[in-house]
Residue frames relative to the residue before (quaternion, step in Angstrom):
aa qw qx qy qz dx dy dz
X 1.0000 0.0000 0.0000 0.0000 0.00 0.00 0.00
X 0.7390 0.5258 -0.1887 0.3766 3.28 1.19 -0.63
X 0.8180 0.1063 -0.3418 0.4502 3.01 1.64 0.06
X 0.0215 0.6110 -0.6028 0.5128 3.27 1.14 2.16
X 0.6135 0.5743 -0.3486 0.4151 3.70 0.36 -1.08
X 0.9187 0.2672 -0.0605 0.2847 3.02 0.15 -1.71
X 0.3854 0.6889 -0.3078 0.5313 2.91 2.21 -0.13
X 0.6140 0.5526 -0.2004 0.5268 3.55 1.14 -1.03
X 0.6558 0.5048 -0.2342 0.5102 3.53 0.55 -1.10
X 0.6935 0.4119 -0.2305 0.5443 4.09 0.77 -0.87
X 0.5211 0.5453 -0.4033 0.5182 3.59 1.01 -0.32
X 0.7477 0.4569 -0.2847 0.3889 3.27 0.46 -1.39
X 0.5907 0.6181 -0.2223 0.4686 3.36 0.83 -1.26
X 0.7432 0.4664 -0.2109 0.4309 3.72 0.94 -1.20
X 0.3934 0.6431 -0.2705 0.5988 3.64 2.20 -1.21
X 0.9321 0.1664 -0.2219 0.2327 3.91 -0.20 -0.76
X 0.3367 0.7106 -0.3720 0.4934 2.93 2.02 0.47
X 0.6880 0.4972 -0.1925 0.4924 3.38 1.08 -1.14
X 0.4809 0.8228 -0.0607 0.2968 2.99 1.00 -0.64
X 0.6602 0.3775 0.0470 0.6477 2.28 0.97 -2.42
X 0.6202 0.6437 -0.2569 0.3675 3.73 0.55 -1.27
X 0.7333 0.3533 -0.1799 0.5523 3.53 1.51 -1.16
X 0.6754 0.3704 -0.4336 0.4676 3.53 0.87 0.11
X 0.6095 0.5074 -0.4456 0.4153 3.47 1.32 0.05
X 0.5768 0.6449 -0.2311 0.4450 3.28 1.37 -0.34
X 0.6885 0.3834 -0.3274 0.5212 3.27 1.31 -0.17
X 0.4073 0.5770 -0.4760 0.5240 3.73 1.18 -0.60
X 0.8092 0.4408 -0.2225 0.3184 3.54 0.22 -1.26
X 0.3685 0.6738 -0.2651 0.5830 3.29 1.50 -0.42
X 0.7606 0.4504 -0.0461 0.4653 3.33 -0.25 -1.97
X 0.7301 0.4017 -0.2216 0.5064 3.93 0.74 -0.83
X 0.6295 0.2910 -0.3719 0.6171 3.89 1.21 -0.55
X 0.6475 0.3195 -0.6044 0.3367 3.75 -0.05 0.31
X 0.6728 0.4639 -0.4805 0.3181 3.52 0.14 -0.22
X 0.5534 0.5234 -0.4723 0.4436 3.58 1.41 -0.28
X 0.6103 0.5678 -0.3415 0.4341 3.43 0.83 -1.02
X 0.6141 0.4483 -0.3061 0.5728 4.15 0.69 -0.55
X 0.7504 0.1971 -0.3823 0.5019 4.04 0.53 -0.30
X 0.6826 0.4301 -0.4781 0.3472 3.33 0.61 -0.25
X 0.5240 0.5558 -0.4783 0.4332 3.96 1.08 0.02
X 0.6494 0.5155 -0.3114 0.4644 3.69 1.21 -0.77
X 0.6475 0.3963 -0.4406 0.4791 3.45 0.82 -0.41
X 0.5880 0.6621 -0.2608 0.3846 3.40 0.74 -0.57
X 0.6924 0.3555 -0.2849 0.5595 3.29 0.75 -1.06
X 0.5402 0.5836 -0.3895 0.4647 3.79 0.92 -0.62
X 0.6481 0.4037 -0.3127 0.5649 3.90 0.27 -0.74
X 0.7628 0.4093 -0.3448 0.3629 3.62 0.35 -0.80
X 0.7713 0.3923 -0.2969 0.4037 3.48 1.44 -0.38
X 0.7294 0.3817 -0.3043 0.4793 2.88 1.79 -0.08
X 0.8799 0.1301 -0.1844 0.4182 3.59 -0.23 -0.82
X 0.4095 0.5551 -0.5293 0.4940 3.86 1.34 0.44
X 0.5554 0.6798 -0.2288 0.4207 3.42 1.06 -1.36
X 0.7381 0.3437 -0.3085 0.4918 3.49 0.75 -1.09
X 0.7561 0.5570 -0.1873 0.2880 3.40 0.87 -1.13
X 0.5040 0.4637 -0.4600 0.5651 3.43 1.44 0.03
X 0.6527 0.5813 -0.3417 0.3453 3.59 0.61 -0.90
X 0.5526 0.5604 -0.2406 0.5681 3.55 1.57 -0.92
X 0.6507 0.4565 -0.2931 0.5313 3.43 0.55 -1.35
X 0.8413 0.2331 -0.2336 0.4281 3.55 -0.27 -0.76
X 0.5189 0.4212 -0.6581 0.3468 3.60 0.25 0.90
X 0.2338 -0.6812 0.6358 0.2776 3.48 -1.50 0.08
X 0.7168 -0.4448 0.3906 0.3684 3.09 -1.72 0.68
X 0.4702 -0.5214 0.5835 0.4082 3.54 -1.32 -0.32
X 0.4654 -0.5682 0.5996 0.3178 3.24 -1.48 0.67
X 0.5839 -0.5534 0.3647 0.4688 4.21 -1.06 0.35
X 0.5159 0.5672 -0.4166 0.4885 3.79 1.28 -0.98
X 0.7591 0.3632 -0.2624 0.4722 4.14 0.33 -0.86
X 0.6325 0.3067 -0.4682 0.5355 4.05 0.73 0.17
X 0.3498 0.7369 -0.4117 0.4065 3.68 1.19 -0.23
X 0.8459 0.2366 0.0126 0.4778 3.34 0.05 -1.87
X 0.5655 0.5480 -0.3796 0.4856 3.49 1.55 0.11
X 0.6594 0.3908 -0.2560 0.5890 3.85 1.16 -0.35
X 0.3685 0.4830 -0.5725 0.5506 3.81 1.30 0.08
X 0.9345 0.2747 -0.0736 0.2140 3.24 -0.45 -1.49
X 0.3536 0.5115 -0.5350 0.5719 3.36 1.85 1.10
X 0.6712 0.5232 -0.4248 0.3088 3.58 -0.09 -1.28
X 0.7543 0.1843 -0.4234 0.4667 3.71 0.19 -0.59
X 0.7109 0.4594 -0.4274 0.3175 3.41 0.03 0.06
X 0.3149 0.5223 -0.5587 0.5621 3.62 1.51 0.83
X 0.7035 0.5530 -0.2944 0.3357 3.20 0.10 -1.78
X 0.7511 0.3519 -0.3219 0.4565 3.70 0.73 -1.07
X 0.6455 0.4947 -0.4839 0.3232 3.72 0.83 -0.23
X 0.4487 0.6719 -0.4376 0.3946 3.27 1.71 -0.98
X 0.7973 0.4024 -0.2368 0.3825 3.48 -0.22 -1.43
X 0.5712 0.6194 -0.3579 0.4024 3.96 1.21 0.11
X 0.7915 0.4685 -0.0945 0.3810 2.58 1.70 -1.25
X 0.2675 0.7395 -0.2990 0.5406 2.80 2.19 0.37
X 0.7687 0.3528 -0.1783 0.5028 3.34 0.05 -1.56
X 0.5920 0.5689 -0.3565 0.4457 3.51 0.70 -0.49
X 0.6582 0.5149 -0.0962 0.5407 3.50 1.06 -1.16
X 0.5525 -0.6362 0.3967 0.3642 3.83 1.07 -0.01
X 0.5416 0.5976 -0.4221 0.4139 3.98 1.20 -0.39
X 0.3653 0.7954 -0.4546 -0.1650 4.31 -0.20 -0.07
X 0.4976 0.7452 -0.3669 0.2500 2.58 1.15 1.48
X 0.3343 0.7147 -0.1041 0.6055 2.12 2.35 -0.85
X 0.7176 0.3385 -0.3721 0.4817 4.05 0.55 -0.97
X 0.5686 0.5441 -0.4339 0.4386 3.78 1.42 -1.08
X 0.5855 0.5104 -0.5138 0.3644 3.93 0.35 -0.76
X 0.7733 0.5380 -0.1679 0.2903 3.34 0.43 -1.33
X 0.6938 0.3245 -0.2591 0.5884 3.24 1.57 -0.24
């Protein structure tokens, strides 16, 4: 009878360990999903933002010299024509007529 007792008594003893273990197991449970929810938000943030920029960065290429060439052809007269707008605009059309 006496060791039924104590057989009984270690059961019990073994019952609120487990217990315990399973309510610590859920805190713990409960505490990695909320890490797991900010760390997808930080995540998705980097991926929309500065990964985002950086593939875009990464995957341009440079201009070749022929393409910054024909890219400063085809600024200059269109300075020149705002210049001379901003002339007439400014009270000078003579100044815009030199220029054209």
């Amino acid at each position: 009878l006496q060791a039924a007792t104590a057989e009984e008594q270690r059961r019990q003893a073994a019952l609120q360990e487990a217990k315990q273990a399973v309510a610590e197991a859920g805190k713990e449970a409960k505490r990695l999903g909320r890490d797991v929810e900010r760390s997808q938000r930080a995540l998705d943030a980097f991926v929309g933002g500065p990964l985002a920029a950086f593939l875009q960065l990464r995957d341009r290429s440079a201009p070749t010299p022929a393409e910054e060439e024909a890219a400063k052809t085809e600024e200059a007269p269109a300075a020149h024509a705002d210049a001379g707008a901003a002339a007439c605009e400014a009270g000078a059309p003579e100044a815009a007529a030199m220029e054209a």
